[in-house]
C-alpha positions as CSV (number, residue, x, y, z in Angstrom):
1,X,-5.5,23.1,-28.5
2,X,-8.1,21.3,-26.2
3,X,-6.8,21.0,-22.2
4,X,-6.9,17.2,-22.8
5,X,-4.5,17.2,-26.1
6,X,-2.4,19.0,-24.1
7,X,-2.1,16.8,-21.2
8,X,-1.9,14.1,-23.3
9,X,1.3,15.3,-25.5
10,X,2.9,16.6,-21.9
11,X,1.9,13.0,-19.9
12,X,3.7,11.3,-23.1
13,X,6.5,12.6,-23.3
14,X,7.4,10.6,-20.3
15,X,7.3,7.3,-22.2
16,X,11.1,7.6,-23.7
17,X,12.5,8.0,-19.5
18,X,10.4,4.8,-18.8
19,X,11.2,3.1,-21.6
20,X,15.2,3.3,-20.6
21,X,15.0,1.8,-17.2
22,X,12.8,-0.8,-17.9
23,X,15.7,-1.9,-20.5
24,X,18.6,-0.5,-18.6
25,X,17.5,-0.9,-15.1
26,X,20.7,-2.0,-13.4
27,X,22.4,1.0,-15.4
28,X,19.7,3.5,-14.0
29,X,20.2,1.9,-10.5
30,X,24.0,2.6,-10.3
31,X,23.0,6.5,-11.7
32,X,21.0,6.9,-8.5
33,X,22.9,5.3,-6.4
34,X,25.7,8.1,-7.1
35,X,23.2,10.8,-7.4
36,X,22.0,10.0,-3.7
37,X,25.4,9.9,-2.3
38,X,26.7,12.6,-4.0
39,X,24.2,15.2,-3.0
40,X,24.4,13.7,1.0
41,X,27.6,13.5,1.4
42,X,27.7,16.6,3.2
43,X,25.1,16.1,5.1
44,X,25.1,15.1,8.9
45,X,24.4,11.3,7.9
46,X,26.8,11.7,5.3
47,X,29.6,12.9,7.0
48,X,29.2,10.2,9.8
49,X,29.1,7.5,7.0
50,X,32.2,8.9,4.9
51,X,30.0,8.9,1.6
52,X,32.7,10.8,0.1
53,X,34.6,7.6,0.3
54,X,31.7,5.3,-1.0
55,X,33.0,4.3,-4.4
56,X,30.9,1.1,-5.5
57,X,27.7,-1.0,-4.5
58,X,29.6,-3.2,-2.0
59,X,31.2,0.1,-0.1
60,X,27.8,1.3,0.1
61,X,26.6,-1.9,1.7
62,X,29.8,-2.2,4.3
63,X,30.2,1.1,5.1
64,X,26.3,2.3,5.7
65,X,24.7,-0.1,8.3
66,X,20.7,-1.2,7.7
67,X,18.0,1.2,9.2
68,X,14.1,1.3,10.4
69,X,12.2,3.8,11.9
70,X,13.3,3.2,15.4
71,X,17.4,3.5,14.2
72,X,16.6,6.5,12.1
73,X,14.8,8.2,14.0
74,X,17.4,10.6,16.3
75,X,18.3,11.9,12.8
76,X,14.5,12.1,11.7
77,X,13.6,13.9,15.5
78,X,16.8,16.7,14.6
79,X,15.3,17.7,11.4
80,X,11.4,18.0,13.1
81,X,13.5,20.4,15.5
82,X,14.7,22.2,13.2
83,X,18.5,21.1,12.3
84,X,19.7,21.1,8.6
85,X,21.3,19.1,6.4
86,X,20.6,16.3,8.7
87,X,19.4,13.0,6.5
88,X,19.6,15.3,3.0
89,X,20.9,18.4,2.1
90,X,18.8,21.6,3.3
91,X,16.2,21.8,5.8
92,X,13.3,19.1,5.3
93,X,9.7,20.6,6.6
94,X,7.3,18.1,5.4
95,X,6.7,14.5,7.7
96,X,4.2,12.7,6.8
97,X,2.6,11.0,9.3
98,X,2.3,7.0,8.5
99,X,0.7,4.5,11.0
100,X,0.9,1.5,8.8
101,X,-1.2,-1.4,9.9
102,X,-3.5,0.0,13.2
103,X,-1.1,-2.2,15.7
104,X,1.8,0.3,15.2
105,X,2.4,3.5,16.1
106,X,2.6,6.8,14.3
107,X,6.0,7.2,12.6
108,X,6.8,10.7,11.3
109,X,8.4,10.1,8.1
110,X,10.5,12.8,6.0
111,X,9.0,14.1,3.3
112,X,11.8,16.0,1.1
113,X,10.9,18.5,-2.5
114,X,13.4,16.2,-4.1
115,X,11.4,13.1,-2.6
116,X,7.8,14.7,-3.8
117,X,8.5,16.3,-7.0
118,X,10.8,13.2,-8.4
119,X,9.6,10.1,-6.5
120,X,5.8,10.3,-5.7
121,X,4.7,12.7,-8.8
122,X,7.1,10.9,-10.5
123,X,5.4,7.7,-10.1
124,X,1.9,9.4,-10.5
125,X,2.4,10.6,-14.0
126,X,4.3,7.5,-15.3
127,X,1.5,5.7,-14.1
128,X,-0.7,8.3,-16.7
129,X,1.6,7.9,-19.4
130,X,1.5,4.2,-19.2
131,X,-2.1,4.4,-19.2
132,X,-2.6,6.4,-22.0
133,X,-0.3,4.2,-23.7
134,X,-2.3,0.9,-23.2
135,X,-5.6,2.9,-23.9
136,X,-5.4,5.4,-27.0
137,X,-7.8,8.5,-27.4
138,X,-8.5,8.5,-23.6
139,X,-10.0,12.0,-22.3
140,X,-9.0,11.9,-18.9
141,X,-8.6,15.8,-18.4
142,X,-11.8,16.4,-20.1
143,X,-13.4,15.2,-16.7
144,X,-12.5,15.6,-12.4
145,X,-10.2,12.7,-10.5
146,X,-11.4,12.0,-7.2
147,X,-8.2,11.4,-4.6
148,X,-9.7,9.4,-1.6
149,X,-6.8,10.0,0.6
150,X,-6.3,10.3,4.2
151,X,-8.1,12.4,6.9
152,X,-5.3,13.9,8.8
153,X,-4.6,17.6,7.7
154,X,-1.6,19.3,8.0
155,X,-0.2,20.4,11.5
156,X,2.2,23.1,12.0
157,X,4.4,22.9,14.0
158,X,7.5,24.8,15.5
159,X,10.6,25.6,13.2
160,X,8.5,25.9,10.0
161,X,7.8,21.9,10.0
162,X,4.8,20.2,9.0
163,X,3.1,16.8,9.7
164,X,0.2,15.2,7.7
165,X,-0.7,12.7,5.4
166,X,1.3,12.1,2.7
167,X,-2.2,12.7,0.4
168,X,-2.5,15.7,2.2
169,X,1.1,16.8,1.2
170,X,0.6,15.6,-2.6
171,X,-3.1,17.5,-2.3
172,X,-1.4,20.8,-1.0
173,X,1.6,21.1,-3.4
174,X,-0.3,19.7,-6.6
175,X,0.4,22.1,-9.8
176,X,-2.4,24.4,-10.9
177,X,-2.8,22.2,-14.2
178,X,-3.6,19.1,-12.4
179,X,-5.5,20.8,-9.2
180,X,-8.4,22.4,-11.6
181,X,-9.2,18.9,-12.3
182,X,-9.0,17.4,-8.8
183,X,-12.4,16.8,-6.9
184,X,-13.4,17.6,-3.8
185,X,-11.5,21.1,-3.1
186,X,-9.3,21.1,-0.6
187,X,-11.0,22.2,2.5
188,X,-12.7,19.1,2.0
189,X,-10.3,16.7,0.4
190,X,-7.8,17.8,3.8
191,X,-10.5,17.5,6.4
192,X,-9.5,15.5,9.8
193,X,-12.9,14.4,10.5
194,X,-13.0,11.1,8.5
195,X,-17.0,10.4,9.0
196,X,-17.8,14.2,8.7
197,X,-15.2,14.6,5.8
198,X,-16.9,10.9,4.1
199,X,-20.1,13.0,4.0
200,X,-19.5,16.0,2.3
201,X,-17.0,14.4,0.0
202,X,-20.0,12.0,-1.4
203,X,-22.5,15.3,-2.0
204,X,-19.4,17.4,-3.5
205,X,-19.2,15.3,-6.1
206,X,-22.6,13.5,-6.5
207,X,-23.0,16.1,-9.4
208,X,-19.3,16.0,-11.1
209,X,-17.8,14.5,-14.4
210,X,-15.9,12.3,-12.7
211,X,-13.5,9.9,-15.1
212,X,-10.9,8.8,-12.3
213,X,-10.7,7.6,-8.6
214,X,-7.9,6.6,-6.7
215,X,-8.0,5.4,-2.9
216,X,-6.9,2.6,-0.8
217,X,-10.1,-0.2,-1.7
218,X,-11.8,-0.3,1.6
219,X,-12.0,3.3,2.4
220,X,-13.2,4.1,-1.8
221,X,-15.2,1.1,-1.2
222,X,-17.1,3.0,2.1
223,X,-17.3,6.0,-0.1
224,X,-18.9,4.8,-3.1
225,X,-21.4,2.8,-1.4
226,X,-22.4,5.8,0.4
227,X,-22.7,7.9,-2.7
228,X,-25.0,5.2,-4.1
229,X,-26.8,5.8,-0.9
230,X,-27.5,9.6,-1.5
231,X,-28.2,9.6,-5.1
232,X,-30.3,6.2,-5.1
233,X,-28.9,5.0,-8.0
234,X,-28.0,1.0,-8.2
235,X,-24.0,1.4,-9.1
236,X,-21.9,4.1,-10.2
237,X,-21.4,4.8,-14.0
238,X,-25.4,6.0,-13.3
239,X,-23.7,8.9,-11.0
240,X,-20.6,9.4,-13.5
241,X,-21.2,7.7,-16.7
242,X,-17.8,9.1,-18.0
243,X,-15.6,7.0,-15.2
244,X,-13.2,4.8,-17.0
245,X,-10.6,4.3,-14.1
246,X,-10.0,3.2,-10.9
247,X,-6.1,3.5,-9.6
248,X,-5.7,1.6,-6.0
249,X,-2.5,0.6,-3.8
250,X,-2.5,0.3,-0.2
251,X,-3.2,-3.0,0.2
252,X,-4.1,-6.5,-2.1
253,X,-7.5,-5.7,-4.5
254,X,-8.4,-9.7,-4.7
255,X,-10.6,-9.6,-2.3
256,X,-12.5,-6.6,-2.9
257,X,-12.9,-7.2,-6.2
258,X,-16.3,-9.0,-6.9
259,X,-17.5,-5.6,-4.8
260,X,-16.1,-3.0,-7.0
261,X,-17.0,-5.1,-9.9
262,X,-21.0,-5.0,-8.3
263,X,-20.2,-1.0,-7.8
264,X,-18.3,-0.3,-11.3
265,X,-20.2,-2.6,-13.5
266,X,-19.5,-1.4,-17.0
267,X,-16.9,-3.9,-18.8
268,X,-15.1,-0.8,-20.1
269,X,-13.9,0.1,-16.6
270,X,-10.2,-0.1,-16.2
271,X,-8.4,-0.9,-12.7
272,X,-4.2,-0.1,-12.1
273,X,-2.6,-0.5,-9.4
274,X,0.1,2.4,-7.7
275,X,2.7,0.3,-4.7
276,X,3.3,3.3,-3.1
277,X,3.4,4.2,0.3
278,X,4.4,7.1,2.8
279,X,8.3,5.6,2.2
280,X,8.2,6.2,-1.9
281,X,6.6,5.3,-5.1
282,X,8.2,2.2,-6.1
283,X,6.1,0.2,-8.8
284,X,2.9,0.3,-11.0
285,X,0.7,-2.1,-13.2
286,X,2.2,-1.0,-16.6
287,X,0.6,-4.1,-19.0
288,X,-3.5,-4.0,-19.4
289,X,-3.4,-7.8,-19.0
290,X,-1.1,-8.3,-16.4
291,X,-1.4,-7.5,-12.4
292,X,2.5,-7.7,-12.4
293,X,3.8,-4.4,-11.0
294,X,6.7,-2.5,-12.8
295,X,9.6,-1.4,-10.7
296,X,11.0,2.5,-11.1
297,X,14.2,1.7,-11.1
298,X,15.3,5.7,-12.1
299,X,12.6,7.4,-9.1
300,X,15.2,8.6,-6.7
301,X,15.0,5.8,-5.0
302,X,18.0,2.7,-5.1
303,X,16.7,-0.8,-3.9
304,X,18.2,-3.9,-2.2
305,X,16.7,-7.2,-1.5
306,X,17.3,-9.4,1.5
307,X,16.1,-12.7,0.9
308,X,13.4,-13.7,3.5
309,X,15.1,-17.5,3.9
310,X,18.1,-14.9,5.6
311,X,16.1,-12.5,7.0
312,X,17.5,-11.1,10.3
313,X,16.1,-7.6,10.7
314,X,19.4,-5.1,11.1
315,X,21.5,-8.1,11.6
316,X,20.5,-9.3,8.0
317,X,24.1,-10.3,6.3
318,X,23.3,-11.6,2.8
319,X,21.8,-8.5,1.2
320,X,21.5,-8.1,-2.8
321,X,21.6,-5.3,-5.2
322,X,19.0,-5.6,-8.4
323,X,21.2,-7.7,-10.3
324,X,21.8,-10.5,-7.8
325,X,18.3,-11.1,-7.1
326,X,16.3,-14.2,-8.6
327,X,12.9,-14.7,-9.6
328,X,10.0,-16.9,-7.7
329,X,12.0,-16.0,-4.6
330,X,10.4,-14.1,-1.4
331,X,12.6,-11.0,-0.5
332,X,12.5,-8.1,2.0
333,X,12.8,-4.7,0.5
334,X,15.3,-2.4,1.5
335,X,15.5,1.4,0.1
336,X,17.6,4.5,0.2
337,X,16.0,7.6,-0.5
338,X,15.8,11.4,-1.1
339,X,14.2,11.8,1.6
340,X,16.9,10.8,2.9
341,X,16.1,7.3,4.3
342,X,19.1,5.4,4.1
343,X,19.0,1.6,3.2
344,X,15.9,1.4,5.3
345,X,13.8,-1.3,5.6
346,X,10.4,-0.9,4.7
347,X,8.7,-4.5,6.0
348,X,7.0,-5.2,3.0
349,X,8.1,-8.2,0.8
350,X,8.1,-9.3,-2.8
351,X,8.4,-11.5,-5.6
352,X,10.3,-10.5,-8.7
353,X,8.6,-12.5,-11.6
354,X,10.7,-10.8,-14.3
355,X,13.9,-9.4,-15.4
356,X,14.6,-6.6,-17.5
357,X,12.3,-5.1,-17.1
358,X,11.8,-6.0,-13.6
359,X,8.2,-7.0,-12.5
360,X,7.1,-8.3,-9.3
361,X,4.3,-9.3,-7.0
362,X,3.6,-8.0,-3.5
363,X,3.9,-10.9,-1.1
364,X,3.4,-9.2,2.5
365,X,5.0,-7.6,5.1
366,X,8.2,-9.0,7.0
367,X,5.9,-8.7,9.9
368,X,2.8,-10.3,9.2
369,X,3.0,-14.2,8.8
370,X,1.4,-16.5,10.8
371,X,4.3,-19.6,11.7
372,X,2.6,-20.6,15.1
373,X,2.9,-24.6,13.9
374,X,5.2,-24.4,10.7
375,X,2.7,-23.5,8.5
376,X,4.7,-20.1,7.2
377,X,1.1,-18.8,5.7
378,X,1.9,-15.1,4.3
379,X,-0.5,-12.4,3.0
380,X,0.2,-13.5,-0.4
381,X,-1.7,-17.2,0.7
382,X,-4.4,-15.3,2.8
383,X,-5.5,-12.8,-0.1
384,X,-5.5,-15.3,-2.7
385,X,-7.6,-17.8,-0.6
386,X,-9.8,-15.8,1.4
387,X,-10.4,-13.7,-2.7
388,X,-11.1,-17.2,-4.4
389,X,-13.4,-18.6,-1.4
390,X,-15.7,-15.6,-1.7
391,X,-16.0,-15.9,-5.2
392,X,-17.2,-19.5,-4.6
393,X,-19.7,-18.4,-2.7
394,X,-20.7,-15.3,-3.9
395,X,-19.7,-13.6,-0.4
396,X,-18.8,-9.9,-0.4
397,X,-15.8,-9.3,2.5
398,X,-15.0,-5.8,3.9
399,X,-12.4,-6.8,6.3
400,X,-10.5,-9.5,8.0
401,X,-7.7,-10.3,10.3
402,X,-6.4,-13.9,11.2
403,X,-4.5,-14.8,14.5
404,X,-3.8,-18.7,16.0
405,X,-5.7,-20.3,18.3
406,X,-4.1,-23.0,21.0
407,X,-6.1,-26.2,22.1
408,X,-4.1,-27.1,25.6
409,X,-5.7,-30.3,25.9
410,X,-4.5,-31.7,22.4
411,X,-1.5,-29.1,21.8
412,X,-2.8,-28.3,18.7
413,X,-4.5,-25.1,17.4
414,X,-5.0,-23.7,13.8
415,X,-5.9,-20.4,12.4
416,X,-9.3,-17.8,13.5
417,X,-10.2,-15.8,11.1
418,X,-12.5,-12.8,12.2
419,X,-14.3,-11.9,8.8
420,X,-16.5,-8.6,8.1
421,X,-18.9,-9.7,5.5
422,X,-21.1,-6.9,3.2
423,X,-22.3,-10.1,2.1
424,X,-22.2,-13.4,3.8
425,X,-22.1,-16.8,2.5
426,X,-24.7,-19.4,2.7
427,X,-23.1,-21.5,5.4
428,X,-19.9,-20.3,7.2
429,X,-19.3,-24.1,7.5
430,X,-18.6,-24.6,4.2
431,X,-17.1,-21.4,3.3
432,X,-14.5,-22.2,6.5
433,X,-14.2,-26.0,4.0
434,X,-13.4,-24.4,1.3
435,X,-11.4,-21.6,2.9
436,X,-8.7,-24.5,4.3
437,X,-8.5,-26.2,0.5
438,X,-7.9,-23.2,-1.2
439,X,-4.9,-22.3,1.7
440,X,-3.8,-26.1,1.0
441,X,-3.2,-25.4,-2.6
442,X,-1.4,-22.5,-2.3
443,X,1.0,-23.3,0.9
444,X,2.4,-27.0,0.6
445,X,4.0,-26.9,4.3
446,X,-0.2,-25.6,5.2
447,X,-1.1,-28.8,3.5
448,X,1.1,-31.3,5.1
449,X,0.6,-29.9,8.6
450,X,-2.9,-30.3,8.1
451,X,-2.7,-33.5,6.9
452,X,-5.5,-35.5,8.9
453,X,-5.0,-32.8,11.7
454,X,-1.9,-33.7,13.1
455,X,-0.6,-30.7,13.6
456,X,-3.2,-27.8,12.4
457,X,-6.6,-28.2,13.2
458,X,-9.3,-26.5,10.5
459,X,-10.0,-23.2,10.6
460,X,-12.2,-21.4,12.4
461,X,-14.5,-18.5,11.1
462,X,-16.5,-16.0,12.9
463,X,-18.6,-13.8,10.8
464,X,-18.9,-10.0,12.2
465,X,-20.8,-7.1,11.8
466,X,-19.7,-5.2,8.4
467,X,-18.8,-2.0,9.9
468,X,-16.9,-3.3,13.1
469,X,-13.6,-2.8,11.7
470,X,-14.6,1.0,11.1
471,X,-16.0,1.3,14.7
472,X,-12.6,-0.2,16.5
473,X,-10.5,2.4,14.3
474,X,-13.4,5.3,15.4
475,X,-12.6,4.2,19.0
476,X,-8.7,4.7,18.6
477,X,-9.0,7.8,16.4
478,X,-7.6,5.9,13.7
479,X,-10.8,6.4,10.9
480,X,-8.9,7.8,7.2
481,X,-7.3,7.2,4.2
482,X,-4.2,6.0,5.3
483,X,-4.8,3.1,8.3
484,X,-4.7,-0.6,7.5
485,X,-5.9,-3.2,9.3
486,X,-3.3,-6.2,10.4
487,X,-4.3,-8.8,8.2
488,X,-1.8,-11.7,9.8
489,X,-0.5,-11.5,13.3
490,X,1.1,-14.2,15.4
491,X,-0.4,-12.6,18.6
492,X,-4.3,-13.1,19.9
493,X,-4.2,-9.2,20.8
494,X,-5.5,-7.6,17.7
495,X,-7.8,-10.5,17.0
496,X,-9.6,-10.4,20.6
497,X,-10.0,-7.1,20.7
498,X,-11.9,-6.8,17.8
499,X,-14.3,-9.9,18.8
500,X,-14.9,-8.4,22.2
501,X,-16.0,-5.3,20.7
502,X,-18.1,-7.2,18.0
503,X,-19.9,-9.2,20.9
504,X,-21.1,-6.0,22.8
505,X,-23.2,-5.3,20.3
506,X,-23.8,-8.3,17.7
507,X,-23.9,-12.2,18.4
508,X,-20.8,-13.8,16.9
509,X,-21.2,-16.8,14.5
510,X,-18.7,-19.2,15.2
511,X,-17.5,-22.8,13.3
């Protein structure tokens, strides 16, 4: 029987599992639920939090206070020493190394077998199943899969622990049966040097029958256009005509969309999205016409919701299991893993749009808003408007990040938006117009705080150089897979930086 048969038979036979949590979801919860206690209970955490004693959803929530990084991380620095059975049972060896957006730093995250093999691979081939589902006859393992992931390899380090990536972890530990059909090999694919590693990843596969790529948009985006550079051909399915698929997650694909749409011309090309992150997999585009993301409600993983109208950071009170929650309403996510991260709070926030099975939207992080004057603008506003403005004006963007500005002699001030353009529009004048009436219909309190400038002035726009995003994470050794840039913040810091370093070498346009 042909490899891609195979794979095909094998990938399906996941359907039936997915299937029963999309129609039993609240069931599937409760089973992991008492699957992740039961296994910790005698574990360091476990003992501390009597888990033995944890006999329902609501014990669970009274008896096992909320968690980041910064509360979880004595247990997290015992297990990089060495200590077992610390946040799970056995000894964890893998952290993966997650900086999320560029204005944090590093967090070493734990990274368990349990927490690979069931959670992220988990969430991989579901996401393959589904796919070959929605698109019959499909030859994917005929053909390579490029993985653009992230350009830290893998540190030892004492006590038989490991930090790196989580791409480099998945890339290390992938079965022989999916690794003979990953491109580039791995002394490329797990090379630090971002620029270096960007390089030889474009001529290692210039000449490959490539049918899939997955990546975070901006860094595939850099890639592509730099194998377009080398081969001199005018988009993509002229390198590989075979490429069907593009899988991306990481952050919102609106606007980068017209670009890979320019890159991956063919109608035939299909796009999914993956909501994972260093933390779990947690949800993936499952319907062909819909970017709604399923959530894996049987992945190892047990979620709670804190509505954002109560949100409180570890002082939250009113927290909900899956059954409590409502649609159309803004909530932060809160997880318990086998990695052993314990109802920890991942800052990002979403919008369930469906029940049984759930779907949802990501809306932001619990972090990045801007509510300098009342406005409460989230990612989910900036995305959509910034996406629907460039499509008006036929304007490519590569990156952004918005921050307010203060007027002291009127004691107003409004929203600066620094904006990497591939492509820039006619007139940043206009495109700053349109820019505040899309925001206007899609945040009413943006709208009436605008209202004849009262209390927000119009936006402001400077247009930068393409690349300067890429130079400021150069300068702080942040190039890779993995790093986002801050999209919202309520401080100048990030903003300034970036415009100071723009004007030594490029003359800012300014509205």
């Amino acid at each position: 029987m042909p490899f891609n048969a195979v794979f095909s038979h094998i990938i399906k036979k996941r359907l039936p599992r997915i299937q029963r949590f999309s129609k039993n979801p609240i069931e599937c919860q409760k089973e992991v639920l008492d699957f992740l206690l039961s296994n910790a209970k005698n574990t360091s955490f476990g003992k501390e939090y009597d888990f033995v004693n944890i006999q329902s959803k609501e014990n669970f929530q009274t008896m096992i206070p909320l968690s980041d990084y910064d509360s979880l991380k004595p247990y997290i620095d015992r297990e990089i020493d060495g200590d077992e059975n610390v946040l799970w049972p056995g000894k964890t060896s893998w952290f993966a190394k997650s900086s999320g957006t560029t204005a944090q730093s590093a967090k070493l995250l734990p990274i368990t077998e349990d927490s690979l093999y069931e959670n992220h691979y988990a969430g991989g081939k579901d996401l393959l199943a589904l796919y070959y589902q929605n698109f019959q006859n499909r030859k994917l393992y005929n053909a390579k899969h490029l993985i653009v992931g992230g350009s830290t390899h893998i540190q030892s380090m004492s006590n038989d622990t490991s930090v790196g990536d989580l791409s480099a972890f998945i890339v290390e530990n992938l079965p022989w049966w999916t690794e003979i059909r990953r491109t580039p090999k791995r002394e490329i694919a797990l090379m630090n040097n971002w620029e270096e590693k960007l390089d030889k990843m474009a001529y290692a596969t210039l000449n490959e029958n490539i049918c899939i790529v997955a990546g975070m948009p901006s860094w595939t985006l850099i890639l592509m256009k730099r194998i377009l550079e080398i081969s001199g051909k005018e988009n993509i399915h002229q390198v590989w005509p075979n490429l069907e698929l593009y899988i991306h997650g990481g952050m919102n694909f609106h606007p980068y969309q017209k670009s890979f749409e320019q890159i991956f011309p063919n109608p035939k090309m299909n796009y999914v999205e993956a909501y994972n992150s260093s933390e779990g997999y947690f949800g993936l585009q499952d319907q062909v016409n819909s970017k709604d993301l399923l959530l894996l409600c049987d992945s190892h993983i047990y979620f709670e919701f804190i509505p954002m109208s109560k949100f409180d950071g570890l002082k939250s009170k009113l927290v909900l299991s899956l059954d409590e929650v409502e649609l159309n309403t803004e909530y932060a996510m809160v997880i318990s893993t086998s990695a052993g991260l314990w109802r920890y709070i991942i800052g990002d926030t979403i919008n369930f749009v469906q029940k049984e099975p759930y779907r949802f939207q990501v809306t932001g992080r619990t972090t990045q808003f801007i509510n300098a004057f009342g406005e409460k603008l989230l990612m989910i506003h900036a995305e959509k408007a910034i996406g629907k403005t460039a499509e008006i004006h036929r304007a490519k963007i590569r990156d952004y990040t918005v921050a307010p500005y203060f007027d002291t002699e009127s004691g107003n001030g409004g929203h600066e938006w620094a904006i990497a353009f591939d492509q820039p529009p006619k007139t940043l004048k206009k495109f700053s117009k349109d820019l505040d009436l899309e925001l206007k219909k899609l945040n009413g309190d943006y709208e009436a705080k605008r209202k004849h400038s009262i209390n927000i002035n119009a936006p402001k726009v400077k247009s930068l150089q393409p690349d300067i995003f890429e130079k400021w994470l150069k300068l702080n050794n942040k190039l890779g897979g993995q790093h986002k840039i801050p999209r919202l913040k309520q401080e100048r810091d990030f903003l300034e930086e970036i415009v100071v370093l723009n004007q030594k070498t490029h003359r800012n346009s300014y509205i």
